[in-house]
PDB file as gemmi writes it, atoms N, CA and C in Angstrom:
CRYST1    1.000    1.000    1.000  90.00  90.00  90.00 P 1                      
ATOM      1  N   UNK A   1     -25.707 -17.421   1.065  1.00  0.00           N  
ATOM      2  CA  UNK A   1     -25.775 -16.159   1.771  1.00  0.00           C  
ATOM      3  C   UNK A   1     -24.439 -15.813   2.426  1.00  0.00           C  
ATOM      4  N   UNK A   2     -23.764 -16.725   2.716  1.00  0.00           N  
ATOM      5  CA  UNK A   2     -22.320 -16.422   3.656  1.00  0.00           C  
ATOM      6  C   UNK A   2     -20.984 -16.139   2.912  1.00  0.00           C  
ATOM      7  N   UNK A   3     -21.561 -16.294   1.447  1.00  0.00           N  
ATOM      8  CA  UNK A   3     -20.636 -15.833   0.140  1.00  0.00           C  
ATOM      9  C   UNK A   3     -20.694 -14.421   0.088  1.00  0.00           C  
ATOM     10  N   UNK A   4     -21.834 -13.640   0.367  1.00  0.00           N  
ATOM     11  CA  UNK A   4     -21.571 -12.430   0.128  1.00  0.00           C  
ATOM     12  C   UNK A   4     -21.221 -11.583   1.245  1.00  0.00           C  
ATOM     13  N   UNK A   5     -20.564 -11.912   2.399  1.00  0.00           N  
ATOM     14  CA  UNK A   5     -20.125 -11.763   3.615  1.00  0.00           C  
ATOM     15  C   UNK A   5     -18.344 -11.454   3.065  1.00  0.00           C  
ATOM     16  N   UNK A   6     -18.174 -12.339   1.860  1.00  0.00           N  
ATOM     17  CA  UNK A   6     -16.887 -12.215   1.244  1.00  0.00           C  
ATOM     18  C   UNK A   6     -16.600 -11.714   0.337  1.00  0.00           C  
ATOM     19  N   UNK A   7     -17.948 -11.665  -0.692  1.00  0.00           N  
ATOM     20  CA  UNK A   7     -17.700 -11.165  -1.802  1.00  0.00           C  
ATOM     21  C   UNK A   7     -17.989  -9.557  -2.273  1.00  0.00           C  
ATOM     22  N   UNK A   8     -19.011  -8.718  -1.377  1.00  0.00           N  
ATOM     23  CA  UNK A   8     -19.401  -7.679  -0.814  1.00  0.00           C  
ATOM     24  C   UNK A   8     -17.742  -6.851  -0.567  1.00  0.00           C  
ATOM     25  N   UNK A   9     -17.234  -7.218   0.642  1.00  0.00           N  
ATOM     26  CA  UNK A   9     -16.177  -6.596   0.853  1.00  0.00           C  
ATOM     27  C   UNK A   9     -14.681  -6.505  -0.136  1.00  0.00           C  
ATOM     28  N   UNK A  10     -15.065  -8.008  -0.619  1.00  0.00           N  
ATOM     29  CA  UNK A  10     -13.766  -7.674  -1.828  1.00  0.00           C  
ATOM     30  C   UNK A  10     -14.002  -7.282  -2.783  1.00  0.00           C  
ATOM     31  N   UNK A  11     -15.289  -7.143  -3.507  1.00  0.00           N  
ATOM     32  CA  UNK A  11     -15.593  -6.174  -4.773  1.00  0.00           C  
ATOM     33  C   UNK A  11     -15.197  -5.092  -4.324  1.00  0.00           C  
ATOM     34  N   UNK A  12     -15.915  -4.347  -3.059  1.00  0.00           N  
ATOM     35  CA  UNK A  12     -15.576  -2.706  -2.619  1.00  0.00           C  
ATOM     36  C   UNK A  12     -14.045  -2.976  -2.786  1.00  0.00           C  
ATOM     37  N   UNK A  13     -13.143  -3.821  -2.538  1.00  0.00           N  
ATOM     38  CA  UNK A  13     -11.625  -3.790  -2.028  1.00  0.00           C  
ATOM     39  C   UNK A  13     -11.360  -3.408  -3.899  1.00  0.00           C  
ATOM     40  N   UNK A  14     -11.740  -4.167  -4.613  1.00  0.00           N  
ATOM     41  CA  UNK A  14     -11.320  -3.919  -5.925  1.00  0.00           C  
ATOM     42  C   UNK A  14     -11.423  -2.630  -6.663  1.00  0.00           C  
ATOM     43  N   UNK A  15     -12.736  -2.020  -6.384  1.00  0.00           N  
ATOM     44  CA  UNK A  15     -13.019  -0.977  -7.151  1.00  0.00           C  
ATOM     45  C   UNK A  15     -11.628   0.091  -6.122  1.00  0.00           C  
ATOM     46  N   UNK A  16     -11.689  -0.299  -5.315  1.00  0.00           N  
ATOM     47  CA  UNK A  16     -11.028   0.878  -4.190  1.00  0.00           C  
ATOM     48  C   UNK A  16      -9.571   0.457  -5.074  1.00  0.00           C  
ATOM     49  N   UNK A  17      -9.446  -0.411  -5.555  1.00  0.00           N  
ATOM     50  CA  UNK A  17      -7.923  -0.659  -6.076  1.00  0.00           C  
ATOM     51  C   UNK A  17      -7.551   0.042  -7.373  1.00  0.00           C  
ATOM     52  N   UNK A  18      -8.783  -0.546  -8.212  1.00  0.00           N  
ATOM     53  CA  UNK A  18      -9.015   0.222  -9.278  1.00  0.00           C  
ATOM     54  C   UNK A  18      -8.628   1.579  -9.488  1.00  0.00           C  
ATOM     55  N   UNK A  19      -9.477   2.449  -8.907  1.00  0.00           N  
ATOM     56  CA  UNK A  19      -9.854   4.137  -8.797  1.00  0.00           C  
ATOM     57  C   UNK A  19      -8.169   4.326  -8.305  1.00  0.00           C  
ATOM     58  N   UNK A  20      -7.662   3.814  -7.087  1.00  0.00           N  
ATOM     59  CA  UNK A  20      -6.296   3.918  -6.698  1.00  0.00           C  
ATOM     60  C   UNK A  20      -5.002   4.235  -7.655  1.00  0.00           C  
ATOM     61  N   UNK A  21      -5.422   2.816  -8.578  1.00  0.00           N  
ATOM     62  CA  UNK A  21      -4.252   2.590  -9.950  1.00  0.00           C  
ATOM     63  C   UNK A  21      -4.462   3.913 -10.900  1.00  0.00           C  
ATOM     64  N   UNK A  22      -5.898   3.895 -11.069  1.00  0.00           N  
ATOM     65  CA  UNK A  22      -6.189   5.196 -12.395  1.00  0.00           C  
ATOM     66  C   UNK A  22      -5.428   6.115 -11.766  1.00  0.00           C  
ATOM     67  N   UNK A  23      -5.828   6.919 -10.444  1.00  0.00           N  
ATOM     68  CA  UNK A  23      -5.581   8.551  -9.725  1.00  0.00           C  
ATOM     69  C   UNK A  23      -3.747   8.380  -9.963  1.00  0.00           C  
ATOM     70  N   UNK A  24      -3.493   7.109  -9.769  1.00  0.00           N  
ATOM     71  CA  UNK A  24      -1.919   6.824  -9.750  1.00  0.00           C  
ATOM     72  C   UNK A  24      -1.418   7.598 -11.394  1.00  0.00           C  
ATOM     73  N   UNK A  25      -1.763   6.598 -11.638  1.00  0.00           N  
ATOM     74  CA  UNK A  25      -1.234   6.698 -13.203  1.00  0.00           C  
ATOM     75  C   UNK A  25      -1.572   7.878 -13.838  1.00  0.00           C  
ATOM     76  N   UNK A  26      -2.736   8.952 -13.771  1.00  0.00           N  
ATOM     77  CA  UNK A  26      -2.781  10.364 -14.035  1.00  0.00           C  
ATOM     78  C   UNK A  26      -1.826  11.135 -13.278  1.00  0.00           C  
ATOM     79  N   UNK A  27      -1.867  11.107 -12.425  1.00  0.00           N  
ATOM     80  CA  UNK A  27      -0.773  12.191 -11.646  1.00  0.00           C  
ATOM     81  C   UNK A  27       0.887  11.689 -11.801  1.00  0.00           C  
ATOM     82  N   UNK A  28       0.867  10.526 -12.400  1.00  0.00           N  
ATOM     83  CA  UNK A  28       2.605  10.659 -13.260  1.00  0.00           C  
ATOM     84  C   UNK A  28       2.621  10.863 -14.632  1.00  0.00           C  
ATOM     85  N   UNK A  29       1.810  11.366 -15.132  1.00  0.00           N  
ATOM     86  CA  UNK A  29       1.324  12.194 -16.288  1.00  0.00           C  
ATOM     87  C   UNK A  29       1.157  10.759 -17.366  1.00  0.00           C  
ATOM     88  N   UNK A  30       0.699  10.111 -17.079  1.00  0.00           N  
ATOM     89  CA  UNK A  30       0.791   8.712 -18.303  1.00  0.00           C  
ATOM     90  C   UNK A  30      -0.639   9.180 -18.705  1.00  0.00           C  
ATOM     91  N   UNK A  31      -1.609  10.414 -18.814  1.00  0.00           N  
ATOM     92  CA  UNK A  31      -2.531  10.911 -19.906  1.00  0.00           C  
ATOM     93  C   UNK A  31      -2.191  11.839 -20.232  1.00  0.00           C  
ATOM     94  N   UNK A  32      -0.709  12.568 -20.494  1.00  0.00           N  
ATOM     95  CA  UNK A  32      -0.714  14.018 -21.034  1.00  0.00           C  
ATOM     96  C   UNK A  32      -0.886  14.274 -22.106  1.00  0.00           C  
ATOM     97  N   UNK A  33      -0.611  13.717 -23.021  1.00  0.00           N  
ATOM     98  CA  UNK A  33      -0.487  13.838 -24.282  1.00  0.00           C  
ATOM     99  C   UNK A  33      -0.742  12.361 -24.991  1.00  0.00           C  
ATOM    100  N   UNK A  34      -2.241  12.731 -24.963  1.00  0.00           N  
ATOM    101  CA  UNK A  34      -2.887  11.073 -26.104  1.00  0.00           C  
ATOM    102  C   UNK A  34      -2.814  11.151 -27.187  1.00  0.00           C  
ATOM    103  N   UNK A  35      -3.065  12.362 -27.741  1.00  0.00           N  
ATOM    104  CA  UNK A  35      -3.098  12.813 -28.855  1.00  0.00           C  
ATOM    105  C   UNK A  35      -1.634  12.511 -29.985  1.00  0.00           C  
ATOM    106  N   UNK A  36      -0.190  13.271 -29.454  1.00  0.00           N  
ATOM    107  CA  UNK A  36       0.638  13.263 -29.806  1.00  0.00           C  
ATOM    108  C   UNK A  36       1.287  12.325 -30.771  1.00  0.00           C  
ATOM    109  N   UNK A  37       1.469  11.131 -29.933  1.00  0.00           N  
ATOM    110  CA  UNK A  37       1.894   9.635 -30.255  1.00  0.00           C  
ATOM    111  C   UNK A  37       1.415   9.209 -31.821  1.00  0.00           C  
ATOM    112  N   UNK A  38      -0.294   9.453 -31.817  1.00  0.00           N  
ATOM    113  CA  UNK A  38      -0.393   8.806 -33.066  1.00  0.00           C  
ATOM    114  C   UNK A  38      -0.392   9.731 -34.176  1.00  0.00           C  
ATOM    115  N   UNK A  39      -0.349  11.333 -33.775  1.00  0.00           N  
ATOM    116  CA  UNK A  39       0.147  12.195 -34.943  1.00  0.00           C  
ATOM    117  C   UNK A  39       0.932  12.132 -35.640  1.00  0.00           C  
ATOM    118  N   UNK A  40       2.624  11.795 -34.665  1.00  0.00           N  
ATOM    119  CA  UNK A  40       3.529  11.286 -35.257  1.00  0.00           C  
ATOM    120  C   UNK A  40       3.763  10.371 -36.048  1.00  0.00           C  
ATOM    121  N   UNK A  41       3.009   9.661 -35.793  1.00  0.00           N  
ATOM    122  CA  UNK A  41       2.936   7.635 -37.085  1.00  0.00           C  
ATOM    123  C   UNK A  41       2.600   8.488 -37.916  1.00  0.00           C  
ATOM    124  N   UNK A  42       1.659   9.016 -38.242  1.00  0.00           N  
ATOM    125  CA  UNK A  42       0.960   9.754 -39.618  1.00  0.00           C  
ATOM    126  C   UNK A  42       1.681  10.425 -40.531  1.00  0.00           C  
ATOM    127  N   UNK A  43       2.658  11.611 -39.475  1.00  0.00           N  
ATOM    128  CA  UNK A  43       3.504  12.759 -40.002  1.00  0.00           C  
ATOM    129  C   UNK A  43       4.900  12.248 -40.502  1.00  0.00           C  
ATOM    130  N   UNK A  44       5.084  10.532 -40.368  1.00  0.00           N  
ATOM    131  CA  UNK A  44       6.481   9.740 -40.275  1.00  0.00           C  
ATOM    132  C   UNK A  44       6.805   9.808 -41.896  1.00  0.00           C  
ATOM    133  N   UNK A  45       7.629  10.554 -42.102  1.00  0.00           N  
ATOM    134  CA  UNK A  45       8.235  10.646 -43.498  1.00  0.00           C  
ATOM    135  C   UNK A  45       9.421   9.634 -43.967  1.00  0.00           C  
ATOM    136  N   UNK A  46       8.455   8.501 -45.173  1.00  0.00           N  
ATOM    137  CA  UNK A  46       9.732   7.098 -45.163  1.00  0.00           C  
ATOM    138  C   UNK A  46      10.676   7.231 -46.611  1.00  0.00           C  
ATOM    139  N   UNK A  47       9.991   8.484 -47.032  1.00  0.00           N  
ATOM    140  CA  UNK A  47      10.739   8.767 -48.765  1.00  0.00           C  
ATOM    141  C   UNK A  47      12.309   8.720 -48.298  1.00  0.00           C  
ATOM    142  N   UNK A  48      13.278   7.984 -49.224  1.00  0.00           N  
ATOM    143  CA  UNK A  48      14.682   8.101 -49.168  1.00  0.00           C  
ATOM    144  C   UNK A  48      15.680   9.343 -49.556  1.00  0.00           C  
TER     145      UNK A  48                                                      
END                                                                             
């Protein structure tokens, strides 16, 4: 029982870290363009 006195608060601490990193990483645009990247592999012309 005195485990979840510890483990209670650091799960919440994690998810709170979690959600933190995602909101981070959208707002420096690292989802703008998902699409793009692998269009290009496709459209990559290797004829000489």
């Amino acid at each position: 029982m005195e485990a979840l006195y510890l483990l209670i608060p650091l799960s919440i601490l994690i998810v709170f870290l979690a959600i933190w990193i995602f909101f981070r990483a959208s707002d420096s645009g690292q989802f703008d363009d998902l699409k793009g990247p692998g269009d290009r592999i496709l459209q990559d012309d290797d004829s000489p």
